[in-house]
C-alpha positions in Angstrom: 99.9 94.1 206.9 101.5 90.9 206.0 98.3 89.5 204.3 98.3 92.9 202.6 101.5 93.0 200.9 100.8 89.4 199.5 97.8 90.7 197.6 99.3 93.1 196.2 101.9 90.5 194.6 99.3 88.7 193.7 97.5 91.4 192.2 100.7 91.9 190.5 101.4 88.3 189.2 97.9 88.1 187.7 98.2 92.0 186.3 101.4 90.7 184.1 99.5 87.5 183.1 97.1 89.5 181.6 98.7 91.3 179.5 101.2 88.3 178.3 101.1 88.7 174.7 98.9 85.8 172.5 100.8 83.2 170.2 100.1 83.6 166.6 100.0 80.1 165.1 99.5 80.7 161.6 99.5 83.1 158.8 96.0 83.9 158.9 96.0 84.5 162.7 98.4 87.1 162.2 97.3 88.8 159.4 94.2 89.3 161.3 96.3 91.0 164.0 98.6 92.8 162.1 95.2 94.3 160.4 93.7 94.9 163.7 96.5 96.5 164.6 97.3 99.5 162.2 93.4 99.9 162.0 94.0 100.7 165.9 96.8 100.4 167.9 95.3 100.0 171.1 92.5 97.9 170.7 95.0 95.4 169.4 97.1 96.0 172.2 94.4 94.7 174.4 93.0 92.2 172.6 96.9 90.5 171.9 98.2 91.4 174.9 101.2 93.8 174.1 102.2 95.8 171.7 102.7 94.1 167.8 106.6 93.9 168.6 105.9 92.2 171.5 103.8 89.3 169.9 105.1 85.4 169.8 105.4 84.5 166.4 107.7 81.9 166.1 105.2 79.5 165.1 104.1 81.0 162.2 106.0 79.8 159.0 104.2 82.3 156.4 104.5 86.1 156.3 103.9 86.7 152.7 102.2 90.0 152.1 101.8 90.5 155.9 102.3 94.6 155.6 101.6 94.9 152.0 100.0 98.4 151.2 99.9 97.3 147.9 95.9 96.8 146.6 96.9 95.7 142.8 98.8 92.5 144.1 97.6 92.6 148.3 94.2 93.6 147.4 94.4 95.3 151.0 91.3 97.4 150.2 90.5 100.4 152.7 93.6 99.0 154.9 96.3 99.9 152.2 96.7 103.3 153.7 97.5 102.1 157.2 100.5 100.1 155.8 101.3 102.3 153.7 102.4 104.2 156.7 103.2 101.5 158.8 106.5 102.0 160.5 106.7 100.3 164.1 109.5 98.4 165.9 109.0 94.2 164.9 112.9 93.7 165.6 111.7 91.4 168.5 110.2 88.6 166.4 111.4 85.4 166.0 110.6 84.6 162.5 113.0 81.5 162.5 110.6 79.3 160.7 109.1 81.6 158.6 109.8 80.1 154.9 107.8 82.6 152.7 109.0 86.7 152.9 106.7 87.3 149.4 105.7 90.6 148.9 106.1 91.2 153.4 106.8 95.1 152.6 105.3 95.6 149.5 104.0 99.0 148.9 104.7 100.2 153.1 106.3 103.4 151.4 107.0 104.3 155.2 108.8 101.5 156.6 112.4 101.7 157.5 112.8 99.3 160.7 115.6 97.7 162.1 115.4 93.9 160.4 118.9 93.1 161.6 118.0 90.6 164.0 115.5 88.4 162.0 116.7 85.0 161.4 115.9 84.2 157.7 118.1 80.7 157.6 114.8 78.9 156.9 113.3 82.1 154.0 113.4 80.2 150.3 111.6 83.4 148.7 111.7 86.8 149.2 110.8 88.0 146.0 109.0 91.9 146.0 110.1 91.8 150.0 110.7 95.5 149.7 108.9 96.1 146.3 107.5 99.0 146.5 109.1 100.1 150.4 110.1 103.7 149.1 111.6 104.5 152.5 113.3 101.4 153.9 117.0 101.4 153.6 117.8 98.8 156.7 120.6 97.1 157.3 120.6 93.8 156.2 123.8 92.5 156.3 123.0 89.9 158.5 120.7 88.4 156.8 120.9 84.1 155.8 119.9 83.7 152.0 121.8 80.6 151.7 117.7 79.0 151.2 116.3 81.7 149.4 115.6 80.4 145.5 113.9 83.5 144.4 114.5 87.2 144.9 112.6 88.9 142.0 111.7 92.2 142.4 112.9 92.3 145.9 114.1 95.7 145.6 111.7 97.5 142.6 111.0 100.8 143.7 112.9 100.7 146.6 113.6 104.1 146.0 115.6 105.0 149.1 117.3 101.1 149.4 121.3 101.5 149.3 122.4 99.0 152.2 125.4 96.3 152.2 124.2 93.1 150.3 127.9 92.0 149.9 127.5 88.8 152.7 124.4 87.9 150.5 124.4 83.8 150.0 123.0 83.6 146.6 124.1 80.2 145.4 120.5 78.7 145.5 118.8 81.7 144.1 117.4 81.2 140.1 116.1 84.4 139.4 116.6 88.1 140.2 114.4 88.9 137.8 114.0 93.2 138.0 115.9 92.8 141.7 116.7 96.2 141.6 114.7 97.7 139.1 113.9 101.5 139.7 115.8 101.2 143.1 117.0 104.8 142.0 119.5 105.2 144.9 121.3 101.5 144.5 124.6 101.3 143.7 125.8 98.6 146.3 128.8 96.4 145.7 127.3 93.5 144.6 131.1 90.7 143.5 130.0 88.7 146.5 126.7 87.5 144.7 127.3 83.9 143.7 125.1 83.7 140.4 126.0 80.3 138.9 122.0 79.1 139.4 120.7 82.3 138.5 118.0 81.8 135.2 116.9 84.8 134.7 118.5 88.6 135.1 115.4 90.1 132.6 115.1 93.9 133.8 117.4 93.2 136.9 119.1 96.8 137.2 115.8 98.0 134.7 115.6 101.9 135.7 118.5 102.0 138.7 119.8 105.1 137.6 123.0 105.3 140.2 124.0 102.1 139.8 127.3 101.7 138.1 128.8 98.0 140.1 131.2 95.8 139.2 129.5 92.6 137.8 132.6 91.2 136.6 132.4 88.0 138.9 129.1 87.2 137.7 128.7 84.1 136.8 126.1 83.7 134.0 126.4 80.2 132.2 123.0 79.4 133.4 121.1 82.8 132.4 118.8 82.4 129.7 117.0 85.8 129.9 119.0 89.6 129.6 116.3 91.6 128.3 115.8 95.2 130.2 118.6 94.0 132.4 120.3 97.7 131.8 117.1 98.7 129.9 117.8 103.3 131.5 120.5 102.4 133.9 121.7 105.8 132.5 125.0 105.7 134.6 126.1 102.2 133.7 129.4 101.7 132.5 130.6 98.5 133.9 133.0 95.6 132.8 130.9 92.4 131.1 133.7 91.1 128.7 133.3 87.8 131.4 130.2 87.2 131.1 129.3 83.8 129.5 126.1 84.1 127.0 126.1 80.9 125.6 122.6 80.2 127.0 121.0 83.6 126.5 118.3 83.5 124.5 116.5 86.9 124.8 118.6 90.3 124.5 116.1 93.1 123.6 116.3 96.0 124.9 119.5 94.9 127.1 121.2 98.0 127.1 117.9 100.6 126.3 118.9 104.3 126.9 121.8 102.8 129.2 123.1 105.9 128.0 126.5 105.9 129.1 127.6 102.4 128.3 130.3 102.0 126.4 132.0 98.3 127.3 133.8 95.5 125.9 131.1 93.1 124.4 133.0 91.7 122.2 133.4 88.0 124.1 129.3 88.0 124.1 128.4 84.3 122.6 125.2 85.4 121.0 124.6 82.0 119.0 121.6 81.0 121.3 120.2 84.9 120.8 117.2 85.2 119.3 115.7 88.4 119.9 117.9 91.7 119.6 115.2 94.5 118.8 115.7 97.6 121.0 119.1 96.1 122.5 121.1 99.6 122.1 118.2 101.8 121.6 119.3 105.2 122.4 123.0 104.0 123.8 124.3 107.3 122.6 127.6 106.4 124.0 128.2 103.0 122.5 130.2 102.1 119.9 132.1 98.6 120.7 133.1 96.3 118.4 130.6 93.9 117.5 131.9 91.8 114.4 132.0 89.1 116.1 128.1 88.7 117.2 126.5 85.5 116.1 123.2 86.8 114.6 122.5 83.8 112.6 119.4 82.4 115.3 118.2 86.3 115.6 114.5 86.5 114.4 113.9 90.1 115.5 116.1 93.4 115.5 113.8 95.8 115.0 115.1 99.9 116.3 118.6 97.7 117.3 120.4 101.0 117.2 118.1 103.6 116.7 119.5 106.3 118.8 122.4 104.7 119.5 124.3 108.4 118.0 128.2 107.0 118.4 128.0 104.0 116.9 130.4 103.2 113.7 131.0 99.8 113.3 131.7 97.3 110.4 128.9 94.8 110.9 129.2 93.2 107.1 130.2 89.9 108.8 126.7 89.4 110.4 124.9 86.4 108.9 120.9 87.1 109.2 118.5 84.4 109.4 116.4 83.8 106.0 113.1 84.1 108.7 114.3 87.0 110.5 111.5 90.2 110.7 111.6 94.0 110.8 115.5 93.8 110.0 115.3 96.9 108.3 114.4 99.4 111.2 117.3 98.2 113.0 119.3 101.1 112.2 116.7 103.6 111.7 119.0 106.7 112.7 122.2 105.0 112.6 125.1 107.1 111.1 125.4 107.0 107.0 128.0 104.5 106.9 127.9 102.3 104.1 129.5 99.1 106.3 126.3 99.5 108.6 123.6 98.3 105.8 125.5 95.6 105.0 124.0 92.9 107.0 120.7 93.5 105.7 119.8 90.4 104.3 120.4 90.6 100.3 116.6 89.1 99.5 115.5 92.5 101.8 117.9 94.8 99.1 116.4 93.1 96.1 113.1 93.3 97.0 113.5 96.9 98.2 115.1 97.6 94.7 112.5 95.7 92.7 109.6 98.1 94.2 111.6 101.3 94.1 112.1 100.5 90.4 108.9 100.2 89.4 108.2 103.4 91.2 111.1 105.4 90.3 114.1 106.0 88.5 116.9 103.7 90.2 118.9 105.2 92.9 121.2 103.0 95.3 119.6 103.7 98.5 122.0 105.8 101.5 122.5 103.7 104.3 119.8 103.2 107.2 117.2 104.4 104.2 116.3 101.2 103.5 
C-alpha cells in the first residue's frame, strides 16, 4: 500500500514535468510557436507544454510583429486571419528584456488583453504596436517608456484605443509621427508628454476625430515636420499660441478640414517654413490673425485656403519668395476681399495683366480670380 502511494507521487511528479512549459530563446523560436499556436491551440499546447500564457519568454529580446495580422507590412499569408482574431491571456509573460515592440499588435483587430503587467523598462520602439488593433483599449498606465525612442504610428487605427497615457515617459522619444492617426475614439489627456526630443509630429492626430487635448505644454523647439498633424481632426479646437516653430520646416496640410479650428496662431515662427499648400484647406472655422507669418522661405501654397469659408484677414504684409510656385491657387474660394490678393507676388499680377491684355479689354481682376 505504501509502495503504492509512492508511485502514484511519482507518477505525479513526472505527469507535471511533462507538461512544464518550453523556454523560447529567440524571436524566431517564438514566432514559430505563436504561429503554431493560433493555427491550433492544442497541438501547441502539447508540443510547448502549456498553454501560450504559460510559456517562458524572458529570454527573448525581440517581439516585433509577433501577432501581426497585418499581410501588407507582416506578410503573415494564410495566418493573418488567426491574428486577426487572436485574443488570449499573455499577461503572464515576462518580457523584461524584450527591446523591440514593432508592429507586436498590428492588424489583431480582436485583441484587447490585459498588458498591465508587462515590464517594458528595456522597449526603445514601439512604433505601429497597436496599428491597426481596432479593439484593444488596455490599460497601459503602467507602462515604462522612459527607453522608447520611437512611437510612430503606435496608435493608427486604433479605433477603439481611449486609455490613460498621462504617466507616459516620453523624453527619449524623436518621433510620433501619425501616433494617433485615425484612433477615432482618442481624446486622452496627453500635458504629461515631455516632447523636447520629439522630430517629427507629421500626421500625429491625422484623422482622430474626438480628439480635442490640451497641447499647450508641448514642447516643440526640436520639431521639424507639422504636416497632417491636424490634417480632419474635425473637433480640434485646442490652444497652440506656445508652440515654438522656429525649426518647422513643412506645414502643408497642418490644419486640413480641421474644421473647427479656430486658435491663436499668431506667435507661429514660420521663417524656417517652406511648404504651406493645403495648410487650412477647408478650415471653415478659421479666421486668426496671421499678419505676422514669415512667408519669405515658402516655395509652395498652393489651395492654402481654399475652403477655409470664415477667413478675412489682411495678409498684404506677407513677403513671397521670387521662386515660389502655384501661389495663385492659394486662395481659390477665399472671400472677395481685396486685402487677401495682395500678397500675390506683383511679377504674378503683371504677367497675369500682360496675357489678359492681349486677350481682352483690361479689367482689374476681383480678388482670388487671379
Amino acid at each position: 500500500m505504501k509502495f503504492g502511494g509512492m508511485f502514484v507521487v511519482l507518477l505525479a511528479v513526472l505527469g507535471t514535468s511533462s507538461v512544464k512549459a518550453l523556454a523560447l530563446k529567440s524571436r524566431g523560436e517564438l514566432k514559430e510557436a505563436v504561429n503554431a499556436w493560433v493555427r491550433d491551440p492544442e497541438e501547441a499546447r502539447a508540443t510547448y507544454g502549456g498553454a501560450i500564457g504559460e510559456w517562458d519568454v524572458s529570454e527573448v529580446d525581440d517581439m516585433s510583429e509577433m501577432f501581426c495580422g497585418d499581410d501588407d507590412w507582416c506578410s503573415c499569408g494564410d495566418l493573418c486571419e488567426y491574428f486577426q482574431a487572436f485574443d488570449d491571456d499573455i499577461s503572464s509573460w515576462n518580457v523584461s528584456t524584450v527591446t523591440s515592440m514593432q508592429r507586436m499588435f498590428m492588424g489583431a483587430s480582436s485583441f484587447n488583453g490585459d498588458l498591465s503587467s508587462f515590464n517594458t523598462s528595456s522597449v526603445t520602439t514601439m512604433a505601429g504596436m497597436f496599428s491597426g488593433a481596432s479593439s484593444v483599449n488596455s490599460n497601459l498606465s503602467s507602462f515604462d517608456t522612459s527607453s522608447v525612442t520611437t512611437m510612430d504610428s503606435m496608435f493608427n487605427r486604433a479605433s477603439s484605443f481611449n486609455g490613460d497615457l498621462f504617466s507616459f515617459n516620453t523624453s527619449s522619444v524623436t518621433t510620433m509621427k501619425n501616433m494617433f492617426s485615425s484612433a477615432s475614439a482618442f481624446n486622452s489627456d496627453l500635458s504629461g508628454f515631455n516632447t523636447s526630443s520629439v522630430r517629427t509630429m507629421h500626421g500625429m492626430f491625422e484623422s482622430a476625430s474626438a480628439f480635442n487635448g490640451d497641447l499647450s505644454g508641448f514642447d516643440t523647439s526640436s520639431v521639424t515636420s507639422m504636416a497632417f498633424m491636424f490634417f480632419s481632426a474635425r473637433l480640434f479646437n485646442g490652444g497652440l499660441s506656445k508652440f515654438d516653430t522656429s525649426s518647422v520646416t513643412r506645414m502643408d496640410s497642418m490644419f486640413h478640414s480641421a474644421s473647427s479650428f479656430n486658435g491663436d496662431l499668431s506667435n507661429f515662427d514660420t521663417s524656417s517654413v517652406t511648404t504651406m499648400w493645403g495648410m487650412f484647406y477647408m478650415a471653415s472655422s478659421f479666421n486668426g490673425d496671421l499678419s505676422s507669418f514669415d512667408t519669405s522661405s515658402v516655395m509652395t501654397m498652393e489651395n492654402m485656403f481654399q475652403g477655409a469659408s470664415s477667413l478675412n484677414q489682411d495678409l498684404s504684409a506677407w513677403q513671397i519668395s521670387d521662386g515660389a510656385t502655384n501661389i495663385n491657387d492659394s486662395c481659390m474660394t477665399c472671400p472677395e476681399d481685396p486685402l487677401l490678393s495682395s500678397f500675390i507676388s506683383f511679377s504674378t499680377i503683371f504677367l497675369l495683366i500682360f496675357i489678359i491684355g492681349l486677350l481682352y479689354t483690361f479689367e482689374t481682376p476681383d480678388s482670388c480670380d487671379l
